[in-house]
Biopython code that builds the backbone (N, CA, C, O; Angstrom):
import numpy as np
from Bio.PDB.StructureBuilder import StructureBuilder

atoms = [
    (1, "UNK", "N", (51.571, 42.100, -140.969)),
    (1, "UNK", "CA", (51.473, 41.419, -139.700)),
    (1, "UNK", "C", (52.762, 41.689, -138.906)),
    (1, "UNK", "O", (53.850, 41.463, -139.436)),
    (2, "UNK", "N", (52.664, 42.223, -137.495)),
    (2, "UNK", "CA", (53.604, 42.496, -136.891)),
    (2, "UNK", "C", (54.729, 40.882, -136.408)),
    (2, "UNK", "O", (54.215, 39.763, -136.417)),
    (3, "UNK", "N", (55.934, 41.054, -136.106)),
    (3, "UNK", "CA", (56.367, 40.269, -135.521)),
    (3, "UNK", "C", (56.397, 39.787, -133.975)),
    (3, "UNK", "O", (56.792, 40.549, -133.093)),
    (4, "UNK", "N", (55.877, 38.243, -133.661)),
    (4, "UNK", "CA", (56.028, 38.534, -131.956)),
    (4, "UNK", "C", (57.570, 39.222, -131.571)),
    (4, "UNK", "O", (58.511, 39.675, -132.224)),
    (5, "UNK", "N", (57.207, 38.996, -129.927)),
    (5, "UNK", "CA", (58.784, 39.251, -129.483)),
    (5, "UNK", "C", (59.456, 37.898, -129.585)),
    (5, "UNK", "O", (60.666, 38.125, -129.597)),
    (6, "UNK", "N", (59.250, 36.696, -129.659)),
    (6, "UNK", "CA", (60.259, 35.877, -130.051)),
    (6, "UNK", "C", (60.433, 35.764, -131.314)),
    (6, "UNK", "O", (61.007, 34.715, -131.606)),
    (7, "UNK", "N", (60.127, 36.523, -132.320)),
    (7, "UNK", "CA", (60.417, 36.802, -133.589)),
    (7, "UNK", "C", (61.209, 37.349, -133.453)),
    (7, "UNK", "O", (62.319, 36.829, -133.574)),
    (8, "UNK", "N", (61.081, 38.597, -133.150)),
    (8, "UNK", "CA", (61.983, 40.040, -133.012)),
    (8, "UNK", "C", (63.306, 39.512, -132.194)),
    (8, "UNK", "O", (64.352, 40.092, -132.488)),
    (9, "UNK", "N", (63.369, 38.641, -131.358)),
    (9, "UNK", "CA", (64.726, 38.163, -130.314)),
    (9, "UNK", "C", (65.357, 37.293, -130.737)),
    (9, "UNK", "O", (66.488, 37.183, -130.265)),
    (10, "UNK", "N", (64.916, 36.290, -131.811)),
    (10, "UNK", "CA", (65.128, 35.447, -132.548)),
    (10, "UNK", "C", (66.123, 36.019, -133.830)),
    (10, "UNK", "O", (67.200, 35.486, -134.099)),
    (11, "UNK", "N", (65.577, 37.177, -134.553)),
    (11, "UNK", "CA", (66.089, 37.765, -135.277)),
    (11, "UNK", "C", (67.005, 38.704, -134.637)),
    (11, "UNK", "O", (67.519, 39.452, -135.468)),
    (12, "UNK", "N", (67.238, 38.834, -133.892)),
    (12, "UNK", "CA", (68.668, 39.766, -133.101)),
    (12, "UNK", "C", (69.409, 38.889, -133.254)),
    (12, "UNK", "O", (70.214, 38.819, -134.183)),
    (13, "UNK", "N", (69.205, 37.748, -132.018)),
    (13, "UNK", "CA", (70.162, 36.757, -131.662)),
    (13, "UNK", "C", (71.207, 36.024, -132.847)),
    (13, "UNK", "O", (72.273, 35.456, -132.606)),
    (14, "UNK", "N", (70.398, 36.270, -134.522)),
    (14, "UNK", "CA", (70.681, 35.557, -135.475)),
    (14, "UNK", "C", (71.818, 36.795, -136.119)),
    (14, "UNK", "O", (72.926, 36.554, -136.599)),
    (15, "UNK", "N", (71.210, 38.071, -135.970)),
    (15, "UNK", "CA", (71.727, 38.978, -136.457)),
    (15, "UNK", "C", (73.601, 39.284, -135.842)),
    (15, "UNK", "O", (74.659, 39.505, -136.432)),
    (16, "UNK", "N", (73.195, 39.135, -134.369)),
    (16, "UNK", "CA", (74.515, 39.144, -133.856)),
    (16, "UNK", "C", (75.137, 38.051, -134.168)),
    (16, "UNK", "O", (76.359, 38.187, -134.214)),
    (17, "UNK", "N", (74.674, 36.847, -134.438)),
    (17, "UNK", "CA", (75.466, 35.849, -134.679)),
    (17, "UNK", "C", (76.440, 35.767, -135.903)),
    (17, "UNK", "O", (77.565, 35.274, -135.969)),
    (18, "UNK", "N", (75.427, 36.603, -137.169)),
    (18, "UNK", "CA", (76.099, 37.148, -138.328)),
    (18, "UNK", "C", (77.257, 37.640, -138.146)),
    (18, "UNK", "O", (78.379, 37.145, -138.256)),
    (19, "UNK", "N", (76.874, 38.729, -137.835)),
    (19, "UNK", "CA", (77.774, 39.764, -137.207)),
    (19, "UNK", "C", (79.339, 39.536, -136.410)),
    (19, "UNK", "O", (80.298, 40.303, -136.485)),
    (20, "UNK", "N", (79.273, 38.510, -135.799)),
    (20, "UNK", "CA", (80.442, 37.502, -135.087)),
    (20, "UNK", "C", (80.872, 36.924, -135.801)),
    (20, "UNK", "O", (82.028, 36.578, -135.558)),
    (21, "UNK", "N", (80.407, 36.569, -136.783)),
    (21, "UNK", "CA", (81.051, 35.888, -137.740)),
    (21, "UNK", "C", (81.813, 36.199, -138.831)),
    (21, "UNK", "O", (82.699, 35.505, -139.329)),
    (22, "UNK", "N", (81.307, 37.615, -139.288)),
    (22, "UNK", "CA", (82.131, 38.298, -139.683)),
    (22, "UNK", "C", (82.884, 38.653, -139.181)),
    (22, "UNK", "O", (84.010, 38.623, -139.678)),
    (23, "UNK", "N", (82.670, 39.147, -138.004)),
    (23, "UNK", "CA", (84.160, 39.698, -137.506)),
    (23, "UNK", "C", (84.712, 38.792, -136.586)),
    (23, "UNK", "O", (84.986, 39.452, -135.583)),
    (24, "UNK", "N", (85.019, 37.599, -136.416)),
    (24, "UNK", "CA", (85.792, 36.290, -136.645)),
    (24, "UNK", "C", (86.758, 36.323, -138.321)),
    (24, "UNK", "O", (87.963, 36.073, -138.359)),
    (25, "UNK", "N", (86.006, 36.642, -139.462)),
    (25, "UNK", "CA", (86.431, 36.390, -140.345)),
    (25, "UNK", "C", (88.108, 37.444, -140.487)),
    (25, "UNK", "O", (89.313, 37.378, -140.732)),
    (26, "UNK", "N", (87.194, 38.174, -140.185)),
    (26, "UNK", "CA", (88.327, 39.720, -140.430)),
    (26, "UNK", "C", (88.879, 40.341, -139.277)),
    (26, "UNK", "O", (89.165, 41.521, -139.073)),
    (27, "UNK", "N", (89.025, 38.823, -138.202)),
    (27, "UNK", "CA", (90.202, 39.124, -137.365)),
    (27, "UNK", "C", (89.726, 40.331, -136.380)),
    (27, "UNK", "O", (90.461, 40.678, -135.455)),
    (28, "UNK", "N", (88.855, 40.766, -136.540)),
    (28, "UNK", "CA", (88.119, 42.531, -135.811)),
    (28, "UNK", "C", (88.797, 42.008, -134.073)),
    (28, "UNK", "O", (89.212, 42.981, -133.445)),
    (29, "UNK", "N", (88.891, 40.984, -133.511)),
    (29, "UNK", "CA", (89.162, 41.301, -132.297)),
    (29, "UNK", "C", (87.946, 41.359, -131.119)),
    (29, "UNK", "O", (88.204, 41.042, -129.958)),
    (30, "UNK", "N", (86.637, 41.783, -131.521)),
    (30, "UNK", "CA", (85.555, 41.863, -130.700)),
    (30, "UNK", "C", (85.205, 40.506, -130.721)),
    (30, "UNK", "O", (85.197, 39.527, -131.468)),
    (31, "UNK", "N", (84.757, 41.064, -128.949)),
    (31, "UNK", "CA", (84.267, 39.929, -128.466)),
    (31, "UNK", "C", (82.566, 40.693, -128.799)),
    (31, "UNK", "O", (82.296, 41.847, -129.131)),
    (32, "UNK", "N", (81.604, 39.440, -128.532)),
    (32, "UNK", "CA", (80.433, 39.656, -128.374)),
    (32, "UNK", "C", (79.478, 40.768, -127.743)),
    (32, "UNK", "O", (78.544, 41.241, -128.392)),
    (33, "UNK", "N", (79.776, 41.158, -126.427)),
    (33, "UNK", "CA", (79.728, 41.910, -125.786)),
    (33, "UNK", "C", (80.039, 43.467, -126.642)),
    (33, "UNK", "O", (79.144, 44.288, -126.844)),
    (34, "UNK", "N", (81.115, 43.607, -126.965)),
    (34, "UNK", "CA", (81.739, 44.761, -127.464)),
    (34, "UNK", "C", (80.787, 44.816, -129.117)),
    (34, "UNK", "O", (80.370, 45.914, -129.487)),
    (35, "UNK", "N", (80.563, 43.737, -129.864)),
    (35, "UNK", "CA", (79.949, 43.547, -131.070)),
    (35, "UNK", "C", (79.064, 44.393, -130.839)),
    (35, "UNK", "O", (79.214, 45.521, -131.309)),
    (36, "UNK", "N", (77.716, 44.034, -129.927)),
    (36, "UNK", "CA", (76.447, 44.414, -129.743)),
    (36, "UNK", "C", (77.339, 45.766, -129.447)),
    (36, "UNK", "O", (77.813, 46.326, -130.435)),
    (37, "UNK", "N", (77.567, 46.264, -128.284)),
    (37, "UNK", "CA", (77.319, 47.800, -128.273)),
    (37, "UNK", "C", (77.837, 48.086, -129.319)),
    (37, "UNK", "O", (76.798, 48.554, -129.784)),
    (38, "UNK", "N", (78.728, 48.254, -130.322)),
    (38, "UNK", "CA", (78.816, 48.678, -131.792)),
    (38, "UNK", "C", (77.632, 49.115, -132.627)),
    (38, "UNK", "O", (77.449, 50.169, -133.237)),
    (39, "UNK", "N", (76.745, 47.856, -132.477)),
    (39, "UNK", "CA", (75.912, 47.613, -133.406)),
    (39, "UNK", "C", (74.763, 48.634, -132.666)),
    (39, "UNK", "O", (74.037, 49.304, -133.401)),
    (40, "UNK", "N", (74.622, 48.728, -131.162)),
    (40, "UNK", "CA", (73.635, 49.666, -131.081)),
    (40, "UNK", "C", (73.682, 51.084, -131.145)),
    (40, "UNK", "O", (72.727, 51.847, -131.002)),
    (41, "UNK", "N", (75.061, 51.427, -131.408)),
    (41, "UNK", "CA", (75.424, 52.880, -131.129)),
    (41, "UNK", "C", (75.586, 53.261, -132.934)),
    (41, "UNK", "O", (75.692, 54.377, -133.444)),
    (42, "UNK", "N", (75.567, 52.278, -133.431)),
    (42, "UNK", "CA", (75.518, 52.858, -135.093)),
    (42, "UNK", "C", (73.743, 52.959, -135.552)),
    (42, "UNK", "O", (73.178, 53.811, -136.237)),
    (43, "UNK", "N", (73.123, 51.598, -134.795)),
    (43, "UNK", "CA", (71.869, 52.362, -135.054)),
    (43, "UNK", "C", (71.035, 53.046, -134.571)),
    (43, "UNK", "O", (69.866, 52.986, -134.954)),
    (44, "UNK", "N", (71.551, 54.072, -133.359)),
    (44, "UNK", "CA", (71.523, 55.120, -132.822)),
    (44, "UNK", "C", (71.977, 56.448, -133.624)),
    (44, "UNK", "O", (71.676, 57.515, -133.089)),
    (45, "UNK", "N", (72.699, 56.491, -134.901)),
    (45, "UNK", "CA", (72.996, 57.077, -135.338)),
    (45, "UNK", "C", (74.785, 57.310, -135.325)),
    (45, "UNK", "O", (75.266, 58.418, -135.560)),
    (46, "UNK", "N", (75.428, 56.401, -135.095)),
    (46, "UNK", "CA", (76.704, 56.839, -134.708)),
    (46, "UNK", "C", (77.493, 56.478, -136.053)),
    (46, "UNK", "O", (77.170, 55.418, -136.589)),
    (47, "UNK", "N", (78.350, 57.137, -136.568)),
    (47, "UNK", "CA", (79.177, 56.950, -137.786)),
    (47, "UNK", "C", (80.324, 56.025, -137.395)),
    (47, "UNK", "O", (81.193, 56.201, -136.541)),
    (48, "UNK", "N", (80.048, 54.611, -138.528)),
    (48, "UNK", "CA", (80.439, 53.326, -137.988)),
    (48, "UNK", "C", (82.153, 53.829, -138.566)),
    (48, "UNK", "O", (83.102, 53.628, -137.807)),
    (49, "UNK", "N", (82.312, 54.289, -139.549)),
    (49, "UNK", "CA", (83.944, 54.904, -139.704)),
    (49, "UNK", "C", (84.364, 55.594, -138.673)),
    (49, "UNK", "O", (85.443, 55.305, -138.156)),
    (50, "UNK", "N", (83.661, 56.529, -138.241)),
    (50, "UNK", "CA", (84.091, 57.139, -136.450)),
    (50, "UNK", "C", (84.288, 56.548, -135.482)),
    (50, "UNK", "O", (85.126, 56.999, -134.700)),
    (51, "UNK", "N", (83.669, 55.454, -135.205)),
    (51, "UNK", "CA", (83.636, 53.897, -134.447)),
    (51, "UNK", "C", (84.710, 52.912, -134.629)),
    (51, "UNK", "O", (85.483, 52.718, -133.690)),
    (52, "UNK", "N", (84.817, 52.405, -135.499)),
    (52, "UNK", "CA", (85.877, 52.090, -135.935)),
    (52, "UNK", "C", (87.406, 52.530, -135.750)),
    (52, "UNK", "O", (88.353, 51.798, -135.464)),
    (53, "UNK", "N", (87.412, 54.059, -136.011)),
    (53, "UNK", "CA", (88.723, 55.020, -135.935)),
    (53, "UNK", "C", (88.970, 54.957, -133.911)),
    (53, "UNK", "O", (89.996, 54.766, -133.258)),
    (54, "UNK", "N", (87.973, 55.134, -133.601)),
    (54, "UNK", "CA", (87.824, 55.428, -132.214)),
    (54, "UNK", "C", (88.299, 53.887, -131.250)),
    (54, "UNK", "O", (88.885, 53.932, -130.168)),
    (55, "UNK", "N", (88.008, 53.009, -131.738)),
    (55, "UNK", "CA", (88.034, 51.570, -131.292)),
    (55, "UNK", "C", (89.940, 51.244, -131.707)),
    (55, "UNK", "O", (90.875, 50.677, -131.143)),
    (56, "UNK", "N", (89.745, 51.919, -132.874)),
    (56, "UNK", "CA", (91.431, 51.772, -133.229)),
    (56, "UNK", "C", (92.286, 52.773, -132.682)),
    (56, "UNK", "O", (93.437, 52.420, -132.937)),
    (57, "UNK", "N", (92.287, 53.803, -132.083)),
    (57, "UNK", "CA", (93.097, 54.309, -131.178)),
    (57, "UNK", "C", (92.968, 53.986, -129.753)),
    (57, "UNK", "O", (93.947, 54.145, -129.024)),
    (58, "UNK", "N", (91.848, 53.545, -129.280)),
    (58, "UNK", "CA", (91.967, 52.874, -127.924)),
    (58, "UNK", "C", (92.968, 51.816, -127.814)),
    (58, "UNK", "O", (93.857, 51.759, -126.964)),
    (59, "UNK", "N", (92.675, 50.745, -129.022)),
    (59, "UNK", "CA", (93.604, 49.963, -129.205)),
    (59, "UNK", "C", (95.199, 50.156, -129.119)),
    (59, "UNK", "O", (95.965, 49.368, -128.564)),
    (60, "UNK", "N", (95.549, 51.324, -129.757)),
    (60, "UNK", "CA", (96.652, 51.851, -130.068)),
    (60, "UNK", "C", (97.148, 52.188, -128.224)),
    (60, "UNK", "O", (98.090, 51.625, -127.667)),
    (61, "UNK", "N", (96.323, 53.119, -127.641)),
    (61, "UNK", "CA", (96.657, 53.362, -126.485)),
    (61, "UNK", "C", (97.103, 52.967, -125.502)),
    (61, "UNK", "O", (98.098, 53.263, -124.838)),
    (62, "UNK", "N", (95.765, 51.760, -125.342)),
    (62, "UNK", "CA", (95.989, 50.471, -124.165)),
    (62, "UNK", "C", (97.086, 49.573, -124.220)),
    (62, "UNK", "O", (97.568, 48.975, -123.258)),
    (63, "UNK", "N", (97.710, 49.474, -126.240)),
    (63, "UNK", "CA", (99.233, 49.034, -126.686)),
    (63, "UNK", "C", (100.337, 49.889, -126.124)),
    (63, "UNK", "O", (101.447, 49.488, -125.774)),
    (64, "UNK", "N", (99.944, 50.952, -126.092)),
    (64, "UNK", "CA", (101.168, 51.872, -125.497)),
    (64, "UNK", "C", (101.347, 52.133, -123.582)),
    (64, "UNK", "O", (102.159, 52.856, -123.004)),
    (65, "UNK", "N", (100.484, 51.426, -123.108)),
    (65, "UNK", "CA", (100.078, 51.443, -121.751)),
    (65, "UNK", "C", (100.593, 50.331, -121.426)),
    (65, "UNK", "O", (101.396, 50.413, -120.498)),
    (66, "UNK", "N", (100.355, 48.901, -122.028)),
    (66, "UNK", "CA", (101.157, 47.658, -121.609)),
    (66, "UNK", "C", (102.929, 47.767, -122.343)),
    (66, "UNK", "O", (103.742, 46.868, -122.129)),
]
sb = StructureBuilder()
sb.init_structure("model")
sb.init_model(0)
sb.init_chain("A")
sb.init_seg("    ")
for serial, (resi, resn, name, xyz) in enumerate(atoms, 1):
    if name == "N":
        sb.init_residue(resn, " ", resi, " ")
    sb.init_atom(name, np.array(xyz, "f"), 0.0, 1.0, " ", f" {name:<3s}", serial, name[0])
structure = sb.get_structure()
């Protein structure tokens, strides 16, 4: 049996909420906004260690800019 769409939005909304919470736990720095596009560009296929590396030299940058 398929899921409605307030199944399916229900289960995002819960998923990102996970997701925030972990990275609340481990300090990650993302806000919500930034969470989700993470999360859609890895299951787009994007290598979440490449993501990660990439998110951490921006960081590094925008530190060397202020």
């Amino acid at each position: 049996m398929a899921a409605n769409p307030n199944q399916k939005s229900a289960a995002a909304s819960q998923t990102i909420d996970i997701l925030m919470e972990i990275s609340r736990l481990l300090n990650t720095g993302l806000d919500e906004e930034t969470m989700a596009i993470c999360l859609r560009l890895c299951e787009s296929g994007v290598n979440p260690e490449a993501l990660a590396e990439v998110i951490r030299e921006l960081r590094r940058e925008t530190a060397n800019i202020k």
